[in-house]
ZADREN-420444 format. One line per field, with one value per residue (C-alpha): z, x, y; residue number from 1. Coordinates in nm, 4 decimals. Layout:
N
z: [Z/...]
x: [X/...]
y: [Y/...]
seq: [NUM/...]
END
This chain:
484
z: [0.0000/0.0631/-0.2775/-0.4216/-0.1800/-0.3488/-0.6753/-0.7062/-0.5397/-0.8290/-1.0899/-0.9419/-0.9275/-1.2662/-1.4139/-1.2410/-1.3910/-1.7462/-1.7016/-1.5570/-1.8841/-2.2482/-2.1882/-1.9843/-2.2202/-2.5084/-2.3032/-2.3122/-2.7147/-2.7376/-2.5054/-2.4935/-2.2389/-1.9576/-1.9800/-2.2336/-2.0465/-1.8168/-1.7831/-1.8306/-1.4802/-1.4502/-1.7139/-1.6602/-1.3131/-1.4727/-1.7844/-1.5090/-1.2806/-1.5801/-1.6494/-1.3337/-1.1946/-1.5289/-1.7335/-1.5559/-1.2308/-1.3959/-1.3269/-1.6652/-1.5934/-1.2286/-1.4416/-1.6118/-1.2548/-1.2613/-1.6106/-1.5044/-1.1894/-1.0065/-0.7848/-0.7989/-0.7235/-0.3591/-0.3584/-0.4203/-0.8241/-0.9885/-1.2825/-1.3320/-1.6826/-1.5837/-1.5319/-1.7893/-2.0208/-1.7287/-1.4722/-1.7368/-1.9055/-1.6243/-1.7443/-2.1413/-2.0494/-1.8086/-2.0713/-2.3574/-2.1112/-1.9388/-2.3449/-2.4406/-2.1200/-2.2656/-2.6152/-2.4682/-2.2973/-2.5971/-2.7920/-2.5721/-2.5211/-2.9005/-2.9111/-2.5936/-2.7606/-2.4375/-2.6503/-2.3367/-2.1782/-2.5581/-2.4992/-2.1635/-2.3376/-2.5824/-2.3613/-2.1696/-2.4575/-2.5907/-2.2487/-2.2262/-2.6117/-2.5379/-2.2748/-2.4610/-2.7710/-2.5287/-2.3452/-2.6485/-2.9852/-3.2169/-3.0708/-3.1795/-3.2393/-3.5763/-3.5198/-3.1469/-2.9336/-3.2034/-3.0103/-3.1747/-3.5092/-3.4958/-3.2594/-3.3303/-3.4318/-3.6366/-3.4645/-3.5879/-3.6394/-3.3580/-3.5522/-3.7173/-3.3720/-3.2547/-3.5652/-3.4644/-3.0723/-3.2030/-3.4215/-3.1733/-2.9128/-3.1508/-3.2159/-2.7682/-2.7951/-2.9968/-2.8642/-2.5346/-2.6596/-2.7659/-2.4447/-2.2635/-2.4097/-2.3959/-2.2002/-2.0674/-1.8659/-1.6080/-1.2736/-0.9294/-1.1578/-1.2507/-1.0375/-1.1441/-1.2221/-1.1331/-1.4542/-1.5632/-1.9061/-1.9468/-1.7357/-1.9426/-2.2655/-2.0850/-1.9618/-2.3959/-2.4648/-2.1835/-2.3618/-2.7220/-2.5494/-2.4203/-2.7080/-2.9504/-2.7182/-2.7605/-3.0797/-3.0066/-3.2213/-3.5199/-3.5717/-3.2761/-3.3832/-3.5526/-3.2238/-2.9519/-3.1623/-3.1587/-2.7596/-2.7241/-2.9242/-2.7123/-2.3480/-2.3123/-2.3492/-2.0822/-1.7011/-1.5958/-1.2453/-0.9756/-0.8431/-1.1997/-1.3447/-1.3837/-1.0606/-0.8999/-0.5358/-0.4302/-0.3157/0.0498/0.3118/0.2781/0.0456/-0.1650/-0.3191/-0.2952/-0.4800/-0.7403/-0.6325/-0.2567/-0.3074/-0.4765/-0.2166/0.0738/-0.1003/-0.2039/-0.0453/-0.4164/-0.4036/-0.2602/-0.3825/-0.7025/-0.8555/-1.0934/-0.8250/-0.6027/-0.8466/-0.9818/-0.6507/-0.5211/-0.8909/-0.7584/-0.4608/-0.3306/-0.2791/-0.3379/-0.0409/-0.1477/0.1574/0.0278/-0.1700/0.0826/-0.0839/0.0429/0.3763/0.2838/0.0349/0.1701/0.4658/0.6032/0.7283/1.0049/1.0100/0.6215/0.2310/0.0829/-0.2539/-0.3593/-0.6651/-0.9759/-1.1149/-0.7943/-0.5109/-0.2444/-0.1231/0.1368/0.1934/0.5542/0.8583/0.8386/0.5094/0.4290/0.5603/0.4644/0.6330/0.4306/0.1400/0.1846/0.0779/-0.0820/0.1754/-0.0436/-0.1226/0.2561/0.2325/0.0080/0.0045/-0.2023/-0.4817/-0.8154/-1.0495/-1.4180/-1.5843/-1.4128/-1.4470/-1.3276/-1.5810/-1.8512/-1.7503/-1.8036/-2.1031/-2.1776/-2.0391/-2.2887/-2.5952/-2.5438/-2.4831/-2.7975/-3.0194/-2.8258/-2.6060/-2.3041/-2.1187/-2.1158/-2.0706/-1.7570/-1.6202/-1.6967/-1.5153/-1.2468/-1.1840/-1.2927/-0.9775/-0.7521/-0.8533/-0.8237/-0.4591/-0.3237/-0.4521/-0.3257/-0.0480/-0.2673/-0.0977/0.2489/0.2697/0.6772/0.5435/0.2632/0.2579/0.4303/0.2336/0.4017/0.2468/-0.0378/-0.0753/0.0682/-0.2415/-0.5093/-0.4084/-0.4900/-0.7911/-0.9616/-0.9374/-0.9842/-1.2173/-1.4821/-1.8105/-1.9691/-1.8226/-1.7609/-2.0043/-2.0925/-1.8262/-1.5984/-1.7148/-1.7506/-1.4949/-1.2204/-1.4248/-1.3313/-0.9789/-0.9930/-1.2168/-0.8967/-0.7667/-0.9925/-1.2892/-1.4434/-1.7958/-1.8319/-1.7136/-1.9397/-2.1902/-2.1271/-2.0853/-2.4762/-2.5912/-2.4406/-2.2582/-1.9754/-1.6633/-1.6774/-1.6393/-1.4007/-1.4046/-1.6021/-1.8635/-1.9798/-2.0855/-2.2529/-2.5535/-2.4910/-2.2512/-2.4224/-2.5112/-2.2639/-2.3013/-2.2967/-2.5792/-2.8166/-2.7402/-2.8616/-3.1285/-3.4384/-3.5603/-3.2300/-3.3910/-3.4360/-3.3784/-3.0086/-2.7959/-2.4770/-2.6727/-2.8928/-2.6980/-2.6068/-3.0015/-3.2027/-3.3907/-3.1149/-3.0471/-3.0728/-3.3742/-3.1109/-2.9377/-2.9973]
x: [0.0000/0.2647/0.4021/0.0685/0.0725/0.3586/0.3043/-0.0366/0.1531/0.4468/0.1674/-0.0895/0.2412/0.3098/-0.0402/-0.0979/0.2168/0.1212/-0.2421/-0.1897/-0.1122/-0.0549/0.2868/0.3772/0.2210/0.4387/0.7364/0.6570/0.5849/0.9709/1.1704/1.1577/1.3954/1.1610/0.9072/0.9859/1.2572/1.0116/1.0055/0.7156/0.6394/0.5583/0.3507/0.0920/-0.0009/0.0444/-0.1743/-0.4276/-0.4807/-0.5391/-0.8056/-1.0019/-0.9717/-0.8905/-1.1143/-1.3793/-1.3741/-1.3648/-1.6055/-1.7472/-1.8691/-1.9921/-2.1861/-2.3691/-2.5113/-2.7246/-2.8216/-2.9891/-3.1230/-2.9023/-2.7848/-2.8996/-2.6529/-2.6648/-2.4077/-2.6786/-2.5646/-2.9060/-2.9546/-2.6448/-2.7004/-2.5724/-2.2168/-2.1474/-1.8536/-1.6739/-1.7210/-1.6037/-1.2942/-1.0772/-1.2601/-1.1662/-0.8072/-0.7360/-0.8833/-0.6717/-0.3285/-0.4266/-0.4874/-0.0927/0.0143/-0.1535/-0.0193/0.3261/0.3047/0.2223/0.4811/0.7511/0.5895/0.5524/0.9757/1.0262/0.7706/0.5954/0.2721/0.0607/0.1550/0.0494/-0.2880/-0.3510/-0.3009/-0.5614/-0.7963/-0.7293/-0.7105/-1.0260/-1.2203/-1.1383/-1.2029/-1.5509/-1.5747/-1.5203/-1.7214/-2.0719/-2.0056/-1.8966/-1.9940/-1.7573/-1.4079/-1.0554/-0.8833/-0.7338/-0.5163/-0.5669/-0.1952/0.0220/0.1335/0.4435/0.2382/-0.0958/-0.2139/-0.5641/-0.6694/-0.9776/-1.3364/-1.4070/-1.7220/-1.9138/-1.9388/-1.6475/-1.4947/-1.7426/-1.5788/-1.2207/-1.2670/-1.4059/-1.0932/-0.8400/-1.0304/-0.9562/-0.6018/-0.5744/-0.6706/-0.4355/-0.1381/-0.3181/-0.2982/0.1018/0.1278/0.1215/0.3994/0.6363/0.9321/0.8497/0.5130/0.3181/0.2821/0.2586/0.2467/-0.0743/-0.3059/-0.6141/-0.5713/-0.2107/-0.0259/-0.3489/-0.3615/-0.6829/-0.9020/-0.7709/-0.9283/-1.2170/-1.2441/-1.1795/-1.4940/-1.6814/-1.6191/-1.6590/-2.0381/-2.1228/-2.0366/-2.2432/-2.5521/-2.5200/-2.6115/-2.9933/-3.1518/-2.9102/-2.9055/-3.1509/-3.1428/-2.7940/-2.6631/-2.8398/-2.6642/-2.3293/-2.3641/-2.4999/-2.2090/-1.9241/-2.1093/-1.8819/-1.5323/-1.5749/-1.6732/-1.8337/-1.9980/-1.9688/-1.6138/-1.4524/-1.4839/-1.3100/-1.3474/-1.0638/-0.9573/-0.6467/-0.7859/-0.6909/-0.8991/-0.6885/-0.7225/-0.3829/-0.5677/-0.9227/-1.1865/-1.2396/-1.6162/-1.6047/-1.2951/-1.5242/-1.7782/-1.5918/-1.3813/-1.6885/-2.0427/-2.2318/-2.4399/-2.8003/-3.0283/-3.1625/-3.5196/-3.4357/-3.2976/-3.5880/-3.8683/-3.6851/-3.6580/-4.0136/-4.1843/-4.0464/-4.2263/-4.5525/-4.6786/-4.4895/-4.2569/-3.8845/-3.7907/-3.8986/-3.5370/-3.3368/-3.0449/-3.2040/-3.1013/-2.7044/-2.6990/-2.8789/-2.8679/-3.2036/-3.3894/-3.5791/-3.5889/-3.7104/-3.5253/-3.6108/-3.4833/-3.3503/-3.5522/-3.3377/-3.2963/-3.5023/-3.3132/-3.1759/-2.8243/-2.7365/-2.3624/-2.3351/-2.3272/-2.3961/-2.1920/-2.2258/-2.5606/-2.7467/-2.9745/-3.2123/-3.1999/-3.0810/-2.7223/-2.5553/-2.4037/-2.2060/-1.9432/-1.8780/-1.6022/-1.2763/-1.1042/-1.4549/-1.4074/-1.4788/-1.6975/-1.5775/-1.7522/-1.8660/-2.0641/-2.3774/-2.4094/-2.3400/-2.6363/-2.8098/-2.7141/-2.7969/-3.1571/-3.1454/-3.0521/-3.2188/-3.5749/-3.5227/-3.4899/-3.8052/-3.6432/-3.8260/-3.7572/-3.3589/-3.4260/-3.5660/-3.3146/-3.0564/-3.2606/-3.2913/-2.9819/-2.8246/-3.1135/-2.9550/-2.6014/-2.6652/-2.8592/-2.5398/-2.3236/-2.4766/-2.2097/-1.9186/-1.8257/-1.8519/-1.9209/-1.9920/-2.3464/-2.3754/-2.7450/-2.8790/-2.9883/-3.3573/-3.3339/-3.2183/-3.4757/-3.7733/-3.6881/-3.6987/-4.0307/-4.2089/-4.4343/-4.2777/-3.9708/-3.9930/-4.3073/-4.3304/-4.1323/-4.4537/-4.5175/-4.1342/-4.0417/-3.7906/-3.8818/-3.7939/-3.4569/-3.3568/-3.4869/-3.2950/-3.0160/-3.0122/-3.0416/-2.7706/-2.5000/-2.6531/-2.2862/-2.0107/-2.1088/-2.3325/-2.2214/-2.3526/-2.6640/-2.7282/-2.6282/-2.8678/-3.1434/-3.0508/-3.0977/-3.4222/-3.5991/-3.7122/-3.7367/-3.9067/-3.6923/-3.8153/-3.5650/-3.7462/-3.4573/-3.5093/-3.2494/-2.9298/-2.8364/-2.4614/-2.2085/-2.0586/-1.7581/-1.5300/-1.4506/-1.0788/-1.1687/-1.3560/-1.1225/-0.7885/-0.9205/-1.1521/-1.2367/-1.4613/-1.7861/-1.9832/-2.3516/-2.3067/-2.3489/-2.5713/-2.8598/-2.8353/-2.8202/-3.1949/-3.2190/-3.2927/-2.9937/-2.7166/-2.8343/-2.5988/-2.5499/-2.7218/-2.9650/-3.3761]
y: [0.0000/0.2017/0.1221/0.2019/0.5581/0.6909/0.5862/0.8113/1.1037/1.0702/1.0429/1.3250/1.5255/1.5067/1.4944/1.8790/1.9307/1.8588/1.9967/2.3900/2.5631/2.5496/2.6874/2.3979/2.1609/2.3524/2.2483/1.9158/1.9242/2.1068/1.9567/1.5863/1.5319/1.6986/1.3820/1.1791/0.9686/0.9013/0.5157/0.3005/0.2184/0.6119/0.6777/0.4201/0.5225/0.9101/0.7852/0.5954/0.9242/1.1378/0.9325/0.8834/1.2139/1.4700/1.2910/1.0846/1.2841/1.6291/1.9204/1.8613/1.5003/1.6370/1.9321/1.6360/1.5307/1.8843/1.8048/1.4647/1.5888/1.3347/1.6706/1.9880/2.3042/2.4774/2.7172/3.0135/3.0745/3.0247/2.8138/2.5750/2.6682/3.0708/2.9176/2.6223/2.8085/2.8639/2.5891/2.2936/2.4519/2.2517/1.9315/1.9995/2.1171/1.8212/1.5587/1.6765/1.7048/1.3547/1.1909/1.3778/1.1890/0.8853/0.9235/0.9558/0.6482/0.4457/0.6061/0.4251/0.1153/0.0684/0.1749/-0.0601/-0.3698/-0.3035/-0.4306/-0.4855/-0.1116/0.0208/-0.1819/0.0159/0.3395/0.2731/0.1547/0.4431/0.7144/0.4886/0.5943/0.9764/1.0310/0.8444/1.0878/1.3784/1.3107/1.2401/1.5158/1.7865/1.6238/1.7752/1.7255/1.7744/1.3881/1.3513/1.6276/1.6803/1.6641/1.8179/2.1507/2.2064/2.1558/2.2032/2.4635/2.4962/2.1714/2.0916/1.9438/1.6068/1.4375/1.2370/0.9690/0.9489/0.9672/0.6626/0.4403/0.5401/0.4539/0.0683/0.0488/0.2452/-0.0719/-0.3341/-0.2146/-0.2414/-0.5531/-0.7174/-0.5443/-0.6648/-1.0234/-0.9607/-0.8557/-1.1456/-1.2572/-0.9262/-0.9217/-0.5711/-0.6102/-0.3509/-0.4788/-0.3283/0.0118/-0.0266/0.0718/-0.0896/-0.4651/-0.4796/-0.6155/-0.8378/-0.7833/-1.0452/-0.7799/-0.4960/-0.6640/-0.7400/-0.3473/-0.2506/-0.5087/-0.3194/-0.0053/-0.1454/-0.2552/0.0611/0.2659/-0.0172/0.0764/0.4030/0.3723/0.2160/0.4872/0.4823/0.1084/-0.0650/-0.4049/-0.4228/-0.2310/-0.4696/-0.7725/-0.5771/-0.5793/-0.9536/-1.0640/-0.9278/-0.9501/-1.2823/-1.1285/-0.8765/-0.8262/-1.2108/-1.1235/-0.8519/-0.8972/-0.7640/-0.3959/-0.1221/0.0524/0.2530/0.1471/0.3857/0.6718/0.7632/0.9367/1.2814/1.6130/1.5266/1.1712/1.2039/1.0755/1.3222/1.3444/1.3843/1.5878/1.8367/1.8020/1.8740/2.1402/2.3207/2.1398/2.2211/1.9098/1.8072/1.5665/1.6518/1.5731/1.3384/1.0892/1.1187/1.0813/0.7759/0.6051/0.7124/0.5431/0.1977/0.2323/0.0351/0.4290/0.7398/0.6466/0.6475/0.5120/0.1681/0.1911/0.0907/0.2809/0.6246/0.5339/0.4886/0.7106/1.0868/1.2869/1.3747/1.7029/1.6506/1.3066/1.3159/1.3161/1.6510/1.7099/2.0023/2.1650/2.1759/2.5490/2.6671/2.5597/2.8177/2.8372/2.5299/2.5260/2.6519/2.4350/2.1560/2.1870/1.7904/1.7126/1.9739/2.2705/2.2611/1.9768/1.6038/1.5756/1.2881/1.0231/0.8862/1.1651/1.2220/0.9917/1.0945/0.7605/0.6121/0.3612/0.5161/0.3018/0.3812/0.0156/-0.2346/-0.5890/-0.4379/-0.2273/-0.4507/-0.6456/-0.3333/-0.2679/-0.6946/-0.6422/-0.3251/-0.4596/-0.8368/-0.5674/-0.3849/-0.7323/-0.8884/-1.1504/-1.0748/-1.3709/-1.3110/-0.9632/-1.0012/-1.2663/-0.9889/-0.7166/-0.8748/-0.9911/-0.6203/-0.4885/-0.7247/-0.6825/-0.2682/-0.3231/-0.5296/-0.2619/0.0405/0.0404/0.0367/0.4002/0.2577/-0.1107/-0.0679/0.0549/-0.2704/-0.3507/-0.6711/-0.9506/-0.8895/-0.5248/-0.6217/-0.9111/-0.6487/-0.4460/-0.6813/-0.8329/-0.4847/-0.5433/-0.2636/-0.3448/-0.6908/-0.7018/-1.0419/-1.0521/-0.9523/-0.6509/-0.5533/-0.2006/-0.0248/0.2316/-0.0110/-0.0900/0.2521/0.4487/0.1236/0.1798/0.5567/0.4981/0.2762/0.5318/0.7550/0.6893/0.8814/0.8472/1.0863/1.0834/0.7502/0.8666/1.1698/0.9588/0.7619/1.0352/1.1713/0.8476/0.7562/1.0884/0.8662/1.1021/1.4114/1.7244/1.9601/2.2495/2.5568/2.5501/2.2073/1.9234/2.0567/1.8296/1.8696/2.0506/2.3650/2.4199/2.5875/2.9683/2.9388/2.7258/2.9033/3.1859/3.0052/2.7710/2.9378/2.5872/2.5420/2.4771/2.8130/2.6439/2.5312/2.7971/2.8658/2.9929/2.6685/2.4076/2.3483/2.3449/1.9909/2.0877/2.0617/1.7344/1.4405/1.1944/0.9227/1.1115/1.0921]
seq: [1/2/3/4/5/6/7/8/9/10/11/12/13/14/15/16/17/18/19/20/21/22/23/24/25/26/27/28/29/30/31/32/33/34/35/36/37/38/39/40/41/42/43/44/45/46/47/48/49/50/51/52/53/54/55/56/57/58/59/60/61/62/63/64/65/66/67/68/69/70/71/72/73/74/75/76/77/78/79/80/81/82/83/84/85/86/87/88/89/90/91/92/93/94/95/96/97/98/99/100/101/102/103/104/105/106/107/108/109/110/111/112/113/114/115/116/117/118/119/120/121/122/123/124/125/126/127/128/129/130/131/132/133/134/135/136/137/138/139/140/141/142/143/144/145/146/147/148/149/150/151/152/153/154/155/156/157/158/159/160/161/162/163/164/165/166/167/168/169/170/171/172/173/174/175/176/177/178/179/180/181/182/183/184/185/186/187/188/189/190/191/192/193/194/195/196/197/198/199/200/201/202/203/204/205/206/207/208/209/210/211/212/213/214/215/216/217/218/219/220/221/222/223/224/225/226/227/228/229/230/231/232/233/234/235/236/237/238/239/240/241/242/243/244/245/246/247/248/249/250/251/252/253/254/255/256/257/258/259/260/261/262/263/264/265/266/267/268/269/270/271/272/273/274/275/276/277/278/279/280/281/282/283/284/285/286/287/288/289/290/291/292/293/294/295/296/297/298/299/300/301/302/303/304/305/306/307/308/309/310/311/312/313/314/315/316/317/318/319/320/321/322/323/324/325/326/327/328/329/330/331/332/333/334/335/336/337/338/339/340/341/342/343/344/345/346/347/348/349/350/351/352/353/354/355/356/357/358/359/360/361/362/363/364/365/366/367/368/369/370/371/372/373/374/375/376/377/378/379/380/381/382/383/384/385/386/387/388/389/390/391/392/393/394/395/396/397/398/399/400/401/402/403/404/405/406/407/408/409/410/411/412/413/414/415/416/417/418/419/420/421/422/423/424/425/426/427/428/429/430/431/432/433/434/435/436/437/438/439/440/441/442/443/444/445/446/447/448/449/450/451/452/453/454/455/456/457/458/459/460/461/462/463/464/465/466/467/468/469/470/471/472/473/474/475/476/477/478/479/480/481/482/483/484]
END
């Protein structure tokens, strides 16, 4: 652990390093000998926190939790939608210095025959492109992490950046395969399955699934036999996934999340959340989720949401718990597990995909075993709270959520999948939400069909794409390639 300890503090180190300016990141473009003799065995765990906490952690996945309704904002600003250009440009600078980091890495493992470190980097550079292009649309790629040659880089096409990131996936693999077999292998440096190459392909399949689902409106029956074709080659039950684990309970390594949290206390329970967990219920009680009582804080004695676009400040004492709203439990603790893919919600996405092509027999077996799997880990941020199997059992025997194989809908699926990606991962959620308009919004300003592009941004780069902007993107037009 120790090991493990310093590790993250070399690769958070150099990760703010590479991330603060495009000055510094000119540096590294001009002077290879400042990072480029890094070795191997620091640039994966480098690569690895750019990922979880630049890219998946970043204040532009966390604005996606307002979107949804997961949270709604406290700090007293009015609309979240007042503040979007500025509060995500960390998240779009981060990504792009974390994927440079990334590239980097893959450059010397391809010079070194390291194939299985070049496998990680494209599963990795896979995941914060897929990232990107959900939350953004348009994004620089083809000629994205060229400073010293192209400064302003062109915006590519959504889709043409989903066919890349299946063949960019596909090239992982195989080097993943070589891999095992190299004489130069990762180890103790990775911090995620620690040198075991077989759960890195499975994590590539779990992405190559996910971004296959996405595309249930552009293709629904070719893309639900895209994602029943691969289900075998990645995550087989609830001990594998890609979840990260080496976080510590201090400021310096914090779980991107409750870091923000308890640096600033911006989140209370939003509507979304709330109205999804009350529908389930035998009434309109959400207490009959036994997750509300792990997962909020209550106000005198009850869960109170906090009204999305309407809510009034709540950040004074008590600044985690909440005055006046519920607040979310589970970011009170900084050394949390982060969930980036996991089993359970690939047997979400099964029950999905085996709904859309009529097999409603198998797409019940895998809801209900995606509902139990999400239910046992709903104390993956604290497993002192883990929910008895009594609860657990209590919860599946209500009619709605356990209704036949007849009856079951896609409602169903999808709204129990949102409850479950309650827990750090909002993207996947408003994802979701574009593709199938599920739960009803109730902020004034509606749904958002994208996140905007950053005003440090559009400010450097003229080839930002001129239709996106915060008048536009309410309109049909800024919707995504996927999106109904």
């Amino acid at each position: 652990m120790k090991l493990y300890r310093l590790v993250i503090a070399l690769a958070m180190l150099l990760a703010t390093m590479g991330s603060c300016s495009e000055s510094i990141m000119n540096e590294i473009d001009s002077n290879p000998n400042q990072v480029n003799d890094a070795p191997l065995n620091t640039r994966l765990p480098q690569a690895t926190m750019g990922y979880v906490k630049a890219v998946a952690g970043s204040s532009s996945n966390r604005l996606t939790s307002y979107y949804i309704e997961h949270h709604t904002n406290v700090l007293g600003m009015g609309g979240i939608y007042n503040t979007m250009t500025s509060y995500n440009s960390g998240g779009w600078s981060g990504a792009y210095a974390a994927l440079n980091d990334m590239k980097l890495m893959k450059e010397k493992a391809l010079a070194a025959e390291a194939w299985g470190y070049a496998g990680i980097a494209d599963v990795l550079t896979a995941y914060s492109y897929a990232n990107l292009v959900d939350l953004y649309g348009e994004i620089p790629m083809s000629e994205a992490l060229q400073a010293g040659v192209i400064r302003q880089p062109k915006f590519d096409n959504a889709q043409e950046v989903y066919k890349n990131l299946q063949s960019m996936l596909d090239e992982a693999i195989g080097n993943l395969d070589k891999g095992a077999t190299a004489a130069v292998k990762p180890g103790s440096d990775d911090l995620v399955f620690a040198g075991n190459l077989a759960n890195w392909k499975k994590n590539a399949h779990a992405l190559k699934i996910r971004l296959f689902n996405r595309l249930s409106n552009v293709d629904p029956a070719g893309s639900a036999n895209n994602v029943l074709s691969l289900l075998d080659k990645s995550f087989a039950n609830d001990t594998e996934g890609f979840v990260f684990k080496q976080y510590a309970d201090n400021r310096n390594y914090e779980n991107p999340y409750s870091g923000a949290q308890q640096a600033q206390p911006e989140f209370a329970m939003g509507n979304g959340i709330y109205n999804a967990l009350a529908w389930f219920s035998s009434g309109t009680n959400v207490e009959d989720d036994p997750r509300t009582a792990i997962w909020f804080s209550r106000i005198s004695g009850a869960i109170k949401p906090a009204p999305n676009g309407l809510a009034g400040g709540d950040f004074g004492e008590p600044r985690l718990d909440g005055r006046f709203y519920s607040k979310p439990a589970v970011l009170k603790l900084l050394n949390s597990p982060q969930p980036l893919a996991t089993y359970a919600e690939l047997k979400f996405i099964e029950a999905e995909a085996q709904f859309r092509l009529n097999n409603r027999t198998a797409a019940y077996a895998a809801y209900q075993t995606a509902v139990q799997t999400a239910l046992k880990q709903a104390a993956l941020f604290n497993p002192a709270v883990a929910l008895s199997t009594e609860k657990i059992n209590a919860y599946l025997a209500l009619p709605k959520v356990s209704p036949t194989a007849a009856q079951l809908t896609l409602r169903h699926i999808l709204l129990q999948k949102y409850i479950y990606l309650f827990y750090d991962q909002p993207l996947e959620a408003y994802n979701d939400v574009r593709r199938e308009l599920f739960i009803p919004i109730t902020d004034p300003s509606g749904l958002a069909n994208r996140v905007p592009y950053p005003d440090s941004e559009i400010t450097r780069n003229p080839q930002v794409p001129k239709n996106v902007t915060l008048t536009t993107l309410f309109d049909p037009t800024t919707k995504l390639f996927w999106a109904k």
